[in-house]
C-alpha positions as a printed NumPy array, in Angstrom:
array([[-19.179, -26.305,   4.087],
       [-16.997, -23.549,   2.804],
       [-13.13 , -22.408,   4.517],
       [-11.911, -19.219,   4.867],
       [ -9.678, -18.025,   2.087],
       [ -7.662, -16.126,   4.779],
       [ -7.678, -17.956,   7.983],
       [ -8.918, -21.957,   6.596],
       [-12.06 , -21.839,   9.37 ],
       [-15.357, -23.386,   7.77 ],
       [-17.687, -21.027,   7.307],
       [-21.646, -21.614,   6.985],
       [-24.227, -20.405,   4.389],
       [-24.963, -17.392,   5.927],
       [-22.183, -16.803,   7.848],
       [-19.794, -15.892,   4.629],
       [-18.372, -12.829,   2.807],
       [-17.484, -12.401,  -0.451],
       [-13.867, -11.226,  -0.894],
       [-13.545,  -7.138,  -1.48 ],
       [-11.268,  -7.554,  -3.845],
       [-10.941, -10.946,  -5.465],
       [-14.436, -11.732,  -5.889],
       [-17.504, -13.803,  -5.768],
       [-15.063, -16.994,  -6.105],
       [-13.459, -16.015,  -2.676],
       [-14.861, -16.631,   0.712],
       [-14.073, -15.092,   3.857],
       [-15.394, -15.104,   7.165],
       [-16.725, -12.183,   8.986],
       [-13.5  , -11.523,  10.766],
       [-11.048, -11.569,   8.415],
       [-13.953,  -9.361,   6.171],
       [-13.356,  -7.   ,   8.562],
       [ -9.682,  -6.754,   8.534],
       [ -9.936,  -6.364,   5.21 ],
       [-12.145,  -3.895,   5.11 ],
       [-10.68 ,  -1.883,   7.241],
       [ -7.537,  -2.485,   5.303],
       [ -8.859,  -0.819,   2.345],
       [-10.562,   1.876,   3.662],
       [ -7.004,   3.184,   5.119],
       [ -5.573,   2.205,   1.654],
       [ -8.404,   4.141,  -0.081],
       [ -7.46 ,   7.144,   2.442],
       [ -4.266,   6.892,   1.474],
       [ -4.281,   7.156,  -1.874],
       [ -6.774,   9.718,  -2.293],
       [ -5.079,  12.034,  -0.035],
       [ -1.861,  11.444,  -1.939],
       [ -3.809,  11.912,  -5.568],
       [ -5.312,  15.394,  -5.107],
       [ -2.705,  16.851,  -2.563],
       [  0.147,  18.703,  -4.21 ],
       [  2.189,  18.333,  -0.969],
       [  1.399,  14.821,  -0.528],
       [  5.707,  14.382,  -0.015],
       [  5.133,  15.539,   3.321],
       [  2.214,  13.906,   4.43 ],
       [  3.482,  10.321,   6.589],
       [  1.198,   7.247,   7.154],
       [  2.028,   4.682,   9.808],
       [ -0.386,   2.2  ,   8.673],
       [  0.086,  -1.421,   8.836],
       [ -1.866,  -2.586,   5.92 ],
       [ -2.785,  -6.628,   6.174],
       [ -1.37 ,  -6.892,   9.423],
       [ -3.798, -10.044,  10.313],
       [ -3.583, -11.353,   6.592],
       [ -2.129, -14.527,   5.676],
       [ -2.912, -15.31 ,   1.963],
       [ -2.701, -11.956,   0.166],
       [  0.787, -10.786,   1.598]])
């Protein structure tokens, strides 16, 4: 058995995510996988919309990015 790298819960073989962004050596469950993939899809939104738009300065975001998260903030 395996814990969460977010939350601590054990997780099962087939059950289990590999982290988005740190990698096969990080587990997550399917929860907080989804938090944090919905995470980065508003931070990928973000930043692309600020990259290629010359009046990104007016553009606002109220996003809450890792709202559920406990290890990364």
């Amino acid at each position: 058995m395996k814990f969460c790298e977010e939350c601590g819960e054990k997780i099962g073989l087939l059950s289990r995510y590999n982290h988005p962004v740190l990698g096969k050596k990080s587990i997550v469950c399917g929860d907080c996988f989804a938090i944090i993939d919905k995470d980065l899809t508003l931070w990928r939104e973000f930043v692309l919309s600020n990259s290629f738009n010359k009046d990104a300065r007016e553009l606002k975001f109220n996003f809450e990015f890792n709202k559920g998260c406990n290890t990364i903030c």
